[in-house]
PQR file of N, CA, C, O and H, with PARSE charges and radii, in Angstrom:
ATOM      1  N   UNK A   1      20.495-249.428 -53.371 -0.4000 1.5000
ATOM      2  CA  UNK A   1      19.651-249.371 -54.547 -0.0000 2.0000
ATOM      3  C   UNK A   1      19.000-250.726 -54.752  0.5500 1.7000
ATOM      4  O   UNK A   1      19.604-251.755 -54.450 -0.5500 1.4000
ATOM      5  N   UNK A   2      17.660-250.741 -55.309 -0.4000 1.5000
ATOM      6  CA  UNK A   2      16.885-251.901 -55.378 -0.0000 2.0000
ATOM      7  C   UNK A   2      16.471-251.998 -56.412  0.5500 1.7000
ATOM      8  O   UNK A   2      15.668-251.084 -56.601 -0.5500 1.4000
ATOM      9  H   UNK A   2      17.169-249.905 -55.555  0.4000 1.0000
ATOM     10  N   UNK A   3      16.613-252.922 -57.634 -0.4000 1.5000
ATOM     11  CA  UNK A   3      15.898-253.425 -58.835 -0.0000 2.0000
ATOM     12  C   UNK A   3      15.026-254.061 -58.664  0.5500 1.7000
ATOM     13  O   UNK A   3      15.375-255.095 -58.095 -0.5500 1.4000
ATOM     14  H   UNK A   3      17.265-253.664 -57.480  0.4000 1.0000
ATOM     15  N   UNK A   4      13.372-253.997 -58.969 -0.4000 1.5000
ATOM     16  CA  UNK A   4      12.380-254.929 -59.305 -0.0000 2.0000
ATOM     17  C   UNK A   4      12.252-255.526 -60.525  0.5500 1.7000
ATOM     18  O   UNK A   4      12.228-255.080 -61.672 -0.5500 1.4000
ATOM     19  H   UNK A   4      13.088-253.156 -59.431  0.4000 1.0000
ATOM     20  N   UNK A   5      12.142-257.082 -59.861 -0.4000 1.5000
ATOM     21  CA  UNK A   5      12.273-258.011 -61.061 -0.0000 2.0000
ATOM     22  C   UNK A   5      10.593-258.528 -61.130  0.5500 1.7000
ATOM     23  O   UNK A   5       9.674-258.422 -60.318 -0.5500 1.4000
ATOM     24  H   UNK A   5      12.162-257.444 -58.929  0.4000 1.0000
ATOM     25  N   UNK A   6      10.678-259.079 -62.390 -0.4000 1.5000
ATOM     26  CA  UNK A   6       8.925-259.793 -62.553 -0.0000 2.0000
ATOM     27  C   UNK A   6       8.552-260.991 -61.421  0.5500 1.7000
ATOM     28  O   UNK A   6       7.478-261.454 -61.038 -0.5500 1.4000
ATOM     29  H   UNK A   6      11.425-259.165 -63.049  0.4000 1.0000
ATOM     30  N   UNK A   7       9.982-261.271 -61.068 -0.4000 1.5000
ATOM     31  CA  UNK A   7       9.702-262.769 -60.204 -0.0000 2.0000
ATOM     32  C   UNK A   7       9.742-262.450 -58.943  0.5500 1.7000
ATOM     33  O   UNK A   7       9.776-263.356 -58.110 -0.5500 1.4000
ATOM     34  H   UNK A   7      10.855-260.894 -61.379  0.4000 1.0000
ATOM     35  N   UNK A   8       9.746-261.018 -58.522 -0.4000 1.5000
ATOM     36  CA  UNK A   8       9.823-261.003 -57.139 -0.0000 2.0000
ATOM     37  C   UNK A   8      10.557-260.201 -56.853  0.5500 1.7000
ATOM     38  O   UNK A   8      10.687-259.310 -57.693 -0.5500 1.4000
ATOM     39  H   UNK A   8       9.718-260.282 -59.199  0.4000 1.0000
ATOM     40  N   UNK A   9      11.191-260.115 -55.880 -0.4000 1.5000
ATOM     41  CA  UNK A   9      12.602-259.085 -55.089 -0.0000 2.0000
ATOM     42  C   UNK A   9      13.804-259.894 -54.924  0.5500 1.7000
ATOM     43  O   UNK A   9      14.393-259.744 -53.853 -0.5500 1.4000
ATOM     44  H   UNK A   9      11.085-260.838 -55.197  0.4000 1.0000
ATOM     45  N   UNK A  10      14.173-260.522 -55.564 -0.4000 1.5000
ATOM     46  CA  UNK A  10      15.598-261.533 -55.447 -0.0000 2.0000
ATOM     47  C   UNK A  10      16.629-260.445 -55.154  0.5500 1.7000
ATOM     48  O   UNK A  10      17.257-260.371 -54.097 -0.5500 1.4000
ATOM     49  H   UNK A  10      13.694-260.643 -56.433  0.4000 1.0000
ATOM     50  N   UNK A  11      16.725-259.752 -56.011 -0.4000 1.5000
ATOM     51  CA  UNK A  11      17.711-258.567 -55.589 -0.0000 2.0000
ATOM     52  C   UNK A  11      17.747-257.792 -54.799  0.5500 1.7000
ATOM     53  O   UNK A  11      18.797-257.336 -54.346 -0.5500 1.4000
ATOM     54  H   UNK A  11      16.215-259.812 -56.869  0.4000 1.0000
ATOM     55  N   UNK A  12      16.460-257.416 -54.398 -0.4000 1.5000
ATOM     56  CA  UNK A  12      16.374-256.686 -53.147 -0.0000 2.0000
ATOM     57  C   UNK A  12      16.814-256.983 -52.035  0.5500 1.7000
ATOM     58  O   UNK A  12      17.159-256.146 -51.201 -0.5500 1.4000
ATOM     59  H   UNK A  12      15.607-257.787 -54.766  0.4000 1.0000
ATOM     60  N   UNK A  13      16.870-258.551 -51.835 -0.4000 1.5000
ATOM     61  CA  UNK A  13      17.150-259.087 -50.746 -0.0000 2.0000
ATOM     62  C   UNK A  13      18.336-259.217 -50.720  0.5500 1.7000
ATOM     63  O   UNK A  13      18.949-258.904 -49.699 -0.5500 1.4000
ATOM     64  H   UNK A  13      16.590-259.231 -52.512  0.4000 1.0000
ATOM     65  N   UNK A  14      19.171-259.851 -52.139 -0.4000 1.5000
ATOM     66  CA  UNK A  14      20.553-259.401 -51.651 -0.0000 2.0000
ATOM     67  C   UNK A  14      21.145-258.163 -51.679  0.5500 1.7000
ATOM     68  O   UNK A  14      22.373-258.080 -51.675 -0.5500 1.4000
ATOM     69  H   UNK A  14      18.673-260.105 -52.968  0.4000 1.0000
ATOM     70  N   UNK A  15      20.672-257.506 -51.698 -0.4000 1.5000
ATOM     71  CA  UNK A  15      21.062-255.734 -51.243 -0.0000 2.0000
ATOM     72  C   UNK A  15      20.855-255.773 -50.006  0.5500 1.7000
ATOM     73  O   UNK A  15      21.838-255.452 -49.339 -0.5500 1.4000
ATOM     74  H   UNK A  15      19.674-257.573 -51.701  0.4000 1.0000
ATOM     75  N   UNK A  16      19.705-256.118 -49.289 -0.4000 1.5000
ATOM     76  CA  UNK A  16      19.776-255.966 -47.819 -0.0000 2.0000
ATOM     77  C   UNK A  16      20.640-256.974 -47.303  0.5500 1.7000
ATOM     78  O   UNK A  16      21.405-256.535 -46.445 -0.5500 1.4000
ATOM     79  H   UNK A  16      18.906-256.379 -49.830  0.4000 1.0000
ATOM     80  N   UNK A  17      20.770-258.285 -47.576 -0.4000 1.5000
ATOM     81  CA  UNK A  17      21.818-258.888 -47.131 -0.0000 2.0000
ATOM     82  C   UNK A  17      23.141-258.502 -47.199  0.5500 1.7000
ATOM     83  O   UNK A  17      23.835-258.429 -46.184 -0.5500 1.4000
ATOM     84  H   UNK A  17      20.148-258.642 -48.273  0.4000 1.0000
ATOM     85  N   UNK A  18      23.578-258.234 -48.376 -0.4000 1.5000
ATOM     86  CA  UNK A  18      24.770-257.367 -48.717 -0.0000 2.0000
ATOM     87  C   UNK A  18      24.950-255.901 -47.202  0.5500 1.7000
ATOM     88  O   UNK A  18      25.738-255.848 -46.258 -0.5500 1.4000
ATOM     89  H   UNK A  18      23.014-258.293 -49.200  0.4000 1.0000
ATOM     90  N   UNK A  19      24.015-255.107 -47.559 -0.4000 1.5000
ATOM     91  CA  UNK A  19      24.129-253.891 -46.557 -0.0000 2.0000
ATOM     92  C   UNK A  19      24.042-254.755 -45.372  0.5500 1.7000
ATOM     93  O   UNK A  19      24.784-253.877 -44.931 -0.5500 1.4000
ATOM     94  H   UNK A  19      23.375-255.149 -48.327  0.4000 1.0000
ATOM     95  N   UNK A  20      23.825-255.886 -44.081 -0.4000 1.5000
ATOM     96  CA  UNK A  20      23.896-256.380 -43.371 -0.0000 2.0000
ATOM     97  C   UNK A  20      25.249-256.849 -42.908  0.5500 1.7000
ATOM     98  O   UNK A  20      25.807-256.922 -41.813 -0.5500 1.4000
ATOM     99  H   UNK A  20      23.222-256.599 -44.440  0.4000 1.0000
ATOM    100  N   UNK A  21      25.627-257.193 -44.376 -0.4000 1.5000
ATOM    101  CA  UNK A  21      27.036-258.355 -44.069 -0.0000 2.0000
ATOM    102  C   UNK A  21      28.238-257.112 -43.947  0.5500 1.7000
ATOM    103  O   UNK A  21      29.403-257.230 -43.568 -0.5500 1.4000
ATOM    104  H   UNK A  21      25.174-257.134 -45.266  0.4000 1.0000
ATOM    105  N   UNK A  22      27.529-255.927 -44.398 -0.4000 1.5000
ATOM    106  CA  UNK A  22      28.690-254.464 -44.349 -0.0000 2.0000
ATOM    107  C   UNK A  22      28.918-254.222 -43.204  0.5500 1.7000
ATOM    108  O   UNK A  22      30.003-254.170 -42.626 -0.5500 1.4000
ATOM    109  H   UNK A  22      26.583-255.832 -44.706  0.4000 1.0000
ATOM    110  N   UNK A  23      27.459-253.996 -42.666 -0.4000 1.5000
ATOM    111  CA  UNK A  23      27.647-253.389 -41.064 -0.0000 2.0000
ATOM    112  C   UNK A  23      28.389-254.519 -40.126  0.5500 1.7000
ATOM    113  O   UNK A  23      29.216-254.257 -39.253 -0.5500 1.4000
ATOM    114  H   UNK A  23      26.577-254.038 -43.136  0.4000 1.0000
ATOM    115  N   UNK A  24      28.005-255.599 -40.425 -0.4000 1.5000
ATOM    116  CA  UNK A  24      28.508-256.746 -39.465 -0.0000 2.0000
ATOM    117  C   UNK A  24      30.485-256.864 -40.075  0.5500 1.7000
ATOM    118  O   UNK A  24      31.343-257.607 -39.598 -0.5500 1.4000
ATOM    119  H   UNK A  24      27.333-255.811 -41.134  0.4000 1.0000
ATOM    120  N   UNK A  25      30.620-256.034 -41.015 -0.4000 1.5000
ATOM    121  CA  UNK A  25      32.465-256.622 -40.609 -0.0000 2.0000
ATOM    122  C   UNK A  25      32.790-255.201 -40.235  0.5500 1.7000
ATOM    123  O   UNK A  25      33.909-254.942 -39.792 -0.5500 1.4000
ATOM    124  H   UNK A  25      29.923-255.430 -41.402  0.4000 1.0000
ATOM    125  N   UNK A  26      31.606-253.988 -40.431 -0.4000 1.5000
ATOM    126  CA  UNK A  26      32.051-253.054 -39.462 -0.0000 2.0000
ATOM    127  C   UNK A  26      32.517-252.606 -37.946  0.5500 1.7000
ATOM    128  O   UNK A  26      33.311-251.820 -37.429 -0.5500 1.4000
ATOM    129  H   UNK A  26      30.698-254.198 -40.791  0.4000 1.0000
ATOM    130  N   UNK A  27      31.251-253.876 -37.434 -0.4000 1.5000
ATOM    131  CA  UNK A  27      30.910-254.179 -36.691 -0.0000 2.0000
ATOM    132  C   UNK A  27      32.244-254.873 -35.457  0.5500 1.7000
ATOM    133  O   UNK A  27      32.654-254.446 -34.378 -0.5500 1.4000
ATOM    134  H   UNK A  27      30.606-254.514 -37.854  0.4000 1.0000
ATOM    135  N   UNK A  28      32.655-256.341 -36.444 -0.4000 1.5000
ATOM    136  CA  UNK A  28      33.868-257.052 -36.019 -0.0000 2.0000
ATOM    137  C   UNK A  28      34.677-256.307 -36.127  0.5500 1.7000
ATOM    138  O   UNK A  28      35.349-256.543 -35.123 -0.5500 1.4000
ATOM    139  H   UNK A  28      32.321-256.688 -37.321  0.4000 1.0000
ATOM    140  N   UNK A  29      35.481-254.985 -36.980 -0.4000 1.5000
ATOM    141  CA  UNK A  29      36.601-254.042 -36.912 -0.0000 2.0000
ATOM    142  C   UNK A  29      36.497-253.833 -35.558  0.5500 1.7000
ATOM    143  O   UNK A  29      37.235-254.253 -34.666 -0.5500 1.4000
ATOM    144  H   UNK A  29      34.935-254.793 -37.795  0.4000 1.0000
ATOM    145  N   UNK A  30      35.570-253.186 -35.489 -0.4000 1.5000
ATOM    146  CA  UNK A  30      35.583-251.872 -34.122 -0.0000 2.0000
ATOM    147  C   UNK A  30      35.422-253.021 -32.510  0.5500 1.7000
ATOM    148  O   UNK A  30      35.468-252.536 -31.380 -0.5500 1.4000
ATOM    149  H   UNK A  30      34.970-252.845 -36.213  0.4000 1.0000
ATOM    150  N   UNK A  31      35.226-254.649 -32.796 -0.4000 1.5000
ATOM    151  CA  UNK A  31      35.391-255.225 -32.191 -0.0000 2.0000
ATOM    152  C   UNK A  31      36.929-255.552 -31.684  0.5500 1.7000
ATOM    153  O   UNK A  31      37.243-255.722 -30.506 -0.5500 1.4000
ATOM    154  H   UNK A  31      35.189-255.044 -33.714  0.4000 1.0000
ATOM    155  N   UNK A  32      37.828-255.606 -32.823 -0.4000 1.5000
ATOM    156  CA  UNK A  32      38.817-255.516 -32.749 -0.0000 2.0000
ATOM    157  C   UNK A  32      40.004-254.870 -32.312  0.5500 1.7000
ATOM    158  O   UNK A  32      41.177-255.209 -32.153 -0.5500 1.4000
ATOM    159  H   UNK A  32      37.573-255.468 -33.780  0.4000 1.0000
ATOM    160  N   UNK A  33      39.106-253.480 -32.118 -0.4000 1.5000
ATOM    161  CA  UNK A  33      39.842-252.283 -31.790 -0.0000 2.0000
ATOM    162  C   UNK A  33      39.574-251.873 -31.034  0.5500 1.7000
ATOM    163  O   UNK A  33      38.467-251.345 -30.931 -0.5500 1.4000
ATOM    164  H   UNK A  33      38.153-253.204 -32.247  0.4000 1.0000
ATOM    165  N   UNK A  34      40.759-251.910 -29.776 -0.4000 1.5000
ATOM    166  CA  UNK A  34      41.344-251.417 -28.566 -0.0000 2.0000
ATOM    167  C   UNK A  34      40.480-249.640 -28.336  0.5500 1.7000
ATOM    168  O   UNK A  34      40.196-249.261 -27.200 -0.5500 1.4000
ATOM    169  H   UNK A  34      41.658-252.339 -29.860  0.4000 1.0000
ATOM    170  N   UNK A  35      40.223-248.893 -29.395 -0.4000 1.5000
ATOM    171  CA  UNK A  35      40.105-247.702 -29.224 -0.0000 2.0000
ATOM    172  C   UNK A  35      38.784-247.426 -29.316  0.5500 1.7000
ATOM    173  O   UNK A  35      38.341-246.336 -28.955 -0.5500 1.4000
ATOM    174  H   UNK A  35      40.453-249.201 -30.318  0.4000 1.0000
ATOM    175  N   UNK A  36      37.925-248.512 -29.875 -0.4000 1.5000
ATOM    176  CA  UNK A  36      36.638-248.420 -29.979 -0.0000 2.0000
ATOM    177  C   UNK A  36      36.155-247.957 -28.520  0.5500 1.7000
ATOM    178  O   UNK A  36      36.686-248.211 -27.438 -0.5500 1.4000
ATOM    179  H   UNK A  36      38.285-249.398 -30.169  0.4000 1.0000
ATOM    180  N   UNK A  37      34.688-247.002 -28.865 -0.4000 1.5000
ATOM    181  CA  UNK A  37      34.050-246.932 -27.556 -0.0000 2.0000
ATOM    182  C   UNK A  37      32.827-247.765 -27.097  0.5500 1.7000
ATOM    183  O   UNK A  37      32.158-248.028 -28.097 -0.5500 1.4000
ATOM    184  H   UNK A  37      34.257-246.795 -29.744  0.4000 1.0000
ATOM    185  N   UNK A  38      32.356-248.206 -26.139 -0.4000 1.5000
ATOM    186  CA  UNK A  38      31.245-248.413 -25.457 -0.0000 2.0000
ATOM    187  C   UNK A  38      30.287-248.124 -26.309  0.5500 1.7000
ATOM    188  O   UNK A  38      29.963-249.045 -27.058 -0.5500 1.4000
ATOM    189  H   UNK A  38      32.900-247.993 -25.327  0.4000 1.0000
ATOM    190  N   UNK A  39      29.828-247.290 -26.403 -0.4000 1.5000
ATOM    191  CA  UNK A  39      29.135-246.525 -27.321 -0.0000 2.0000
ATOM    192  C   UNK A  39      28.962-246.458 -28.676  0.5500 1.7000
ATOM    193  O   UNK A  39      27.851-246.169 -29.119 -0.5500 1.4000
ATOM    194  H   UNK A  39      30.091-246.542 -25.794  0.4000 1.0000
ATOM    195  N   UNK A  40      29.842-246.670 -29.372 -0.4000 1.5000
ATOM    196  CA  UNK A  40      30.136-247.137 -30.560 -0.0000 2.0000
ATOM    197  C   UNK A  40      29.980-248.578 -31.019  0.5500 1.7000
ATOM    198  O   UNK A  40      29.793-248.837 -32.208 -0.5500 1.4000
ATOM    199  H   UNK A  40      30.745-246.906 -29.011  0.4000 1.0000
ATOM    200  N   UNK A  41      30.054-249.480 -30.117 -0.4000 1.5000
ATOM    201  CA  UNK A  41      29.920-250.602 -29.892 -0.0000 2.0000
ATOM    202  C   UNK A  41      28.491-250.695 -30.305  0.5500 1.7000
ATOM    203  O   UNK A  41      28.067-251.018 -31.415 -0.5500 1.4000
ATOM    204  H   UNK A  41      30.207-249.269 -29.151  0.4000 1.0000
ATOM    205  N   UNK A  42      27.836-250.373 -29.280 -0.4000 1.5000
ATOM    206  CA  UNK A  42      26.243-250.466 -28.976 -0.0000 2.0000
ATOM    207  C   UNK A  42      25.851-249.803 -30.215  0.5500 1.7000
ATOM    208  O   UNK A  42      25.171-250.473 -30.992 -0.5500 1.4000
ATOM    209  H   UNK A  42      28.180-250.110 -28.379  0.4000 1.0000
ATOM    210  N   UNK A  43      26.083-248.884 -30.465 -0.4000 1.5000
ATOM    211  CA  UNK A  43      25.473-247.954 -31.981 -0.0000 2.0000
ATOM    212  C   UNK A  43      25.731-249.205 -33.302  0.5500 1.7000
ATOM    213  O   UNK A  43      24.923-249.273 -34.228 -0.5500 1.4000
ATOM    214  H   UNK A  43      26.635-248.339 -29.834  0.4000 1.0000
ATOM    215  N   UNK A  44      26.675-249.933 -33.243 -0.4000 1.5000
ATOM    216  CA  UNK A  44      27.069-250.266 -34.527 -0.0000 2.0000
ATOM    217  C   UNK A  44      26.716-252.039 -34.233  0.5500 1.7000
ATOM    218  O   UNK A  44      27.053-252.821 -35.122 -0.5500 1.4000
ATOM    219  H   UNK A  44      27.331-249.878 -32.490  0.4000 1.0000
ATOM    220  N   UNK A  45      26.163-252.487 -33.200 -0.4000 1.5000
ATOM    221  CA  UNK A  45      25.720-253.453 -33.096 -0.0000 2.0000
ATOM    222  C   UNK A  45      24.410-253.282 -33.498  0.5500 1.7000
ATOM    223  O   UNK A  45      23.955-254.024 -34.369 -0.5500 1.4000
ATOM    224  H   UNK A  45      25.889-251.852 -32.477  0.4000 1.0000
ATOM    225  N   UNK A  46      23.540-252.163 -32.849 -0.4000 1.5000
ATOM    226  CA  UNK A  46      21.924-252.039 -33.377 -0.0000 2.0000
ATOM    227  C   UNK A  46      21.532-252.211 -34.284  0.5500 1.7000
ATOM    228  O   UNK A  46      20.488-252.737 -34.671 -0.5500 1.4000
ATOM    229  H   UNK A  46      23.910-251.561 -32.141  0.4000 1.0000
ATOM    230  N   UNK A  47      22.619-251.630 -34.902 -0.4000 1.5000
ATOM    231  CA  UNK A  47      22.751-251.209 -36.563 -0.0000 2.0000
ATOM    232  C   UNK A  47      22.444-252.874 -37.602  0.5500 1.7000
ATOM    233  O   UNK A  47      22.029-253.242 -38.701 -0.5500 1.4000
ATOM    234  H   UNK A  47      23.467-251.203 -34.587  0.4000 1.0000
ATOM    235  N   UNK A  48      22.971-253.389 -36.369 -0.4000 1.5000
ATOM    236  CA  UNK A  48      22.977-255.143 -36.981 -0.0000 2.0000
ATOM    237  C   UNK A  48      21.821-256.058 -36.159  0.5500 1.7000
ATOM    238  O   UNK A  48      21.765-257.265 -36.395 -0.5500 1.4000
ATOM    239  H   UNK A  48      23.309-253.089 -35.476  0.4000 1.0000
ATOM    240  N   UNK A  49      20.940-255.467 -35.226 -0.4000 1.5000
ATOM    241  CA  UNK A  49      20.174-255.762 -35.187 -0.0000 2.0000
ATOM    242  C   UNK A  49      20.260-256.560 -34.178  0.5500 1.7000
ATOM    243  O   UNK A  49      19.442-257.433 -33.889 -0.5500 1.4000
ATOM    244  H   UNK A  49      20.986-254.486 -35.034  0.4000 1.0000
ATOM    245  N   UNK A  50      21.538-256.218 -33.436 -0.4000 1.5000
ATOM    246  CA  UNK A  50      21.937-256.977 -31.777 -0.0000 2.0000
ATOM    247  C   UNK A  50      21.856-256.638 -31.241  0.5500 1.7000
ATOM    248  O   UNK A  50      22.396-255.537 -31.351 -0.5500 1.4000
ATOM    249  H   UNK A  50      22.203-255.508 -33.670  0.4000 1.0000
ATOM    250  N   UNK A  51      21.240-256.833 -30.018 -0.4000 1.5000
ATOM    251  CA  UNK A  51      21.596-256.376 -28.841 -0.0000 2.0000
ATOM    252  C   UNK A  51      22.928-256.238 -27.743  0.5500 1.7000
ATOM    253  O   UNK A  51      23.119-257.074 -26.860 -0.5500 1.4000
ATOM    254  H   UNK A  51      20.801-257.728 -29.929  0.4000 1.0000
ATOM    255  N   UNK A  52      23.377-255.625 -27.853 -0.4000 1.5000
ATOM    256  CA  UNK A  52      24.947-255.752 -26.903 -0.0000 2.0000
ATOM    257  C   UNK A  52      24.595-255.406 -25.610  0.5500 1.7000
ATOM    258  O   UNK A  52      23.965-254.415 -25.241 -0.5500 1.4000
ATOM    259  H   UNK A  52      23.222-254.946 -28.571  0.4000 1.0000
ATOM    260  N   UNK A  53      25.138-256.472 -24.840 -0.4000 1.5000
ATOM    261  CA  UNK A  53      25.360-256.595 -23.528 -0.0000 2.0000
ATOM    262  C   UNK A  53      26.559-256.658 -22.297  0.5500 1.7000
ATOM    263  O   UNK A  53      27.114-257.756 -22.312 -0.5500 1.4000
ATOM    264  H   UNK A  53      25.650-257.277 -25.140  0.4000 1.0000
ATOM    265  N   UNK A  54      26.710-256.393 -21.992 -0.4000 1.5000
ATOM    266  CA  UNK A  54      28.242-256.100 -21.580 -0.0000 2.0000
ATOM    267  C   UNK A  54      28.437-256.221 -19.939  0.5500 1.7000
ATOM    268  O   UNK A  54      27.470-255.874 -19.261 -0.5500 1.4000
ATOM    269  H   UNK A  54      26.259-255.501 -21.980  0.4000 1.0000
ATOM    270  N   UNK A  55      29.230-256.534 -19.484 -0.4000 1.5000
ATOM    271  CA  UNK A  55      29.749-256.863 -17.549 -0.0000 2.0000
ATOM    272  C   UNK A  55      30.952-256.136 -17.818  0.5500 1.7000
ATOM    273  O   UNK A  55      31.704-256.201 -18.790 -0.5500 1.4000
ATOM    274  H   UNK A  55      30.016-256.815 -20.036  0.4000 1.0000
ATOM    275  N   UNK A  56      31.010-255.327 -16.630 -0.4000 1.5000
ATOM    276  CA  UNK A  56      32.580-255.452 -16.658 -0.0000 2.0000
ATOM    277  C   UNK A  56      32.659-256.024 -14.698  0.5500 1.7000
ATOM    278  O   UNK A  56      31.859-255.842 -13.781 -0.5500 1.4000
ATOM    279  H   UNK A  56      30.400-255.274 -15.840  0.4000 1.0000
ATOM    280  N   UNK A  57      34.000-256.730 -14.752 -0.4000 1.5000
ATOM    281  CA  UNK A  57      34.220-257.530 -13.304 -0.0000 2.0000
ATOM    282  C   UNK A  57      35.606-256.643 -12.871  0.5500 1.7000
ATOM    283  O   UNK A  57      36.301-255.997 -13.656 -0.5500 1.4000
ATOM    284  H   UNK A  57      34.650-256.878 -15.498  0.4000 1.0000
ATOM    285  N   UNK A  58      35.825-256.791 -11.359 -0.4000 1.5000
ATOM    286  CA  UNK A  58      37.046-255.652 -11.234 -0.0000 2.0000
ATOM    287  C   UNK A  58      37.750-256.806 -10.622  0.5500 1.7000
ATOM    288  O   UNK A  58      37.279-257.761 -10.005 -0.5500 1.4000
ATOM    289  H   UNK A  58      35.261-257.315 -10.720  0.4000 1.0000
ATOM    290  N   UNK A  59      38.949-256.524 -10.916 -0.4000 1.5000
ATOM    291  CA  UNK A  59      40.278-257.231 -10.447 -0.0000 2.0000
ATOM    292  C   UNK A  59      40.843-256.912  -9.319  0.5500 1.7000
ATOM    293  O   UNK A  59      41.177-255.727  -9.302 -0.5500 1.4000
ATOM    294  H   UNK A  59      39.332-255.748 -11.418  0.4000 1.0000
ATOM    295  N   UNK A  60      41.157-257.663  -8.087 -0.4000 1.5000
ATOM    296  CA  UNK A  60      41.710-257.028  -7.357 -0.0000 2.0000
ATOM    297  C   UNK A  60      43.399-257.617  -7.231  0.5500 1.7000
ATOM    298  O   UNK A  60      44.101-257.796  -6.236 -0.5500 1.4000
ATOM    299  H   UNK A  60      40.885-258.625  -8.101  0.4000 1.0000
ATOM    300  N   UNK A  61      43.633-257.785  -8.471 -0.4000 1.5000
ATOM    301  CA  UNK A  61      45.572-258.296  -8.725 -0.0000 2.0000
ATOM    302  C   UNK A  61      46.241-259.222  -8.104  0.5500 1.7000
ATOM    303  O   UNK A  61      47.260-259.796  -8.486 -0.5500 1.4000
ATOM    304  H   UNK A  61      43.064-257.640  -9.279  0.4000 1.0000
ATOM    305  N   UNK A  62      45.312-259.441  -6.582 -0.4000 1.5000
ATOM    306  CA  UNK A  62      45.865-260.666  -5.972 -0.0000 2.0000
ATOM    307  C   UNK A  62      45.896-262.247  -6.500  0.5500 1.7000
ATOM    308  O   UNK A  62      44.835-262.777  -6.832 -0.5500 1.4000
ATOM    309  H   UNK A  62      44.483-258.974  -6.271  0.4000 1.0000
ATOM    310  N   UNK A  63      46.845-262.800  -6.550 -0.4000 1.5000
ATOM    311  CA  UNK A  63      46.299-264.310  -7.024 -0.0000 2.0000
ATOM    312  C   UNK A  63      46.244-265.206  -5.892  0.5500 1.7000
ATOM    313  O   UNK A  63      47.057-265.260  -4.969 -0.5500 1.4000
ATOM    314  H   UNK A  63      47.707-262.370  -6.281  0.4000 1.0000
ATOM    315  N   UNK A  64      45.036-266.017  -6.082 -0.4000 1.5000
ATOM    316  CA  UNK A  64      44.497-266.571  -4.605 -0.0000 2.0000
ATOM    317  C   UNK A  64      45.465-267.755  -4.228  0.5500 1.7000
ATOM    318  O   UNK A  64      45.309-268.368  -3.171 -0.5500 1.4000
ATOM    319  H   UNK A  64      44.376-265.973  -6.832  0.4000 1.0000
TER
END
């Protein structure tokens, strides 16, 4: 929700900042979590306006 004020959008902006700073500790949860998907990742990064990029490297268990 957005209130217009006479001086401008002060509030507006912290509403969108606010809704930003939401998605972004949504964001770090599902970072956190082992169960998160690929996919979910990428969906809930966009959402924040990142791009996610990702490697994966394969192990072969030996130590050199």
């Amino acid at each position: 929700m957005t209130i217009a004020t006479a001086e401008g959008s002060p509030l507006k902006l912290q509403t969108e900042l606010g809704s930003l700073g939401e998605r972004l500790i949504r964001f770090g949860q599902a970072l956190q979590n082992p169960e998160t998907t690929v996919g979910q990742l990428t969906s809930l990064a966009n959402a924040c306006g990142i791009e996610l990029k990702m490697r994966a490297v394969a192990e072969s268990g030996r130590s050199g």
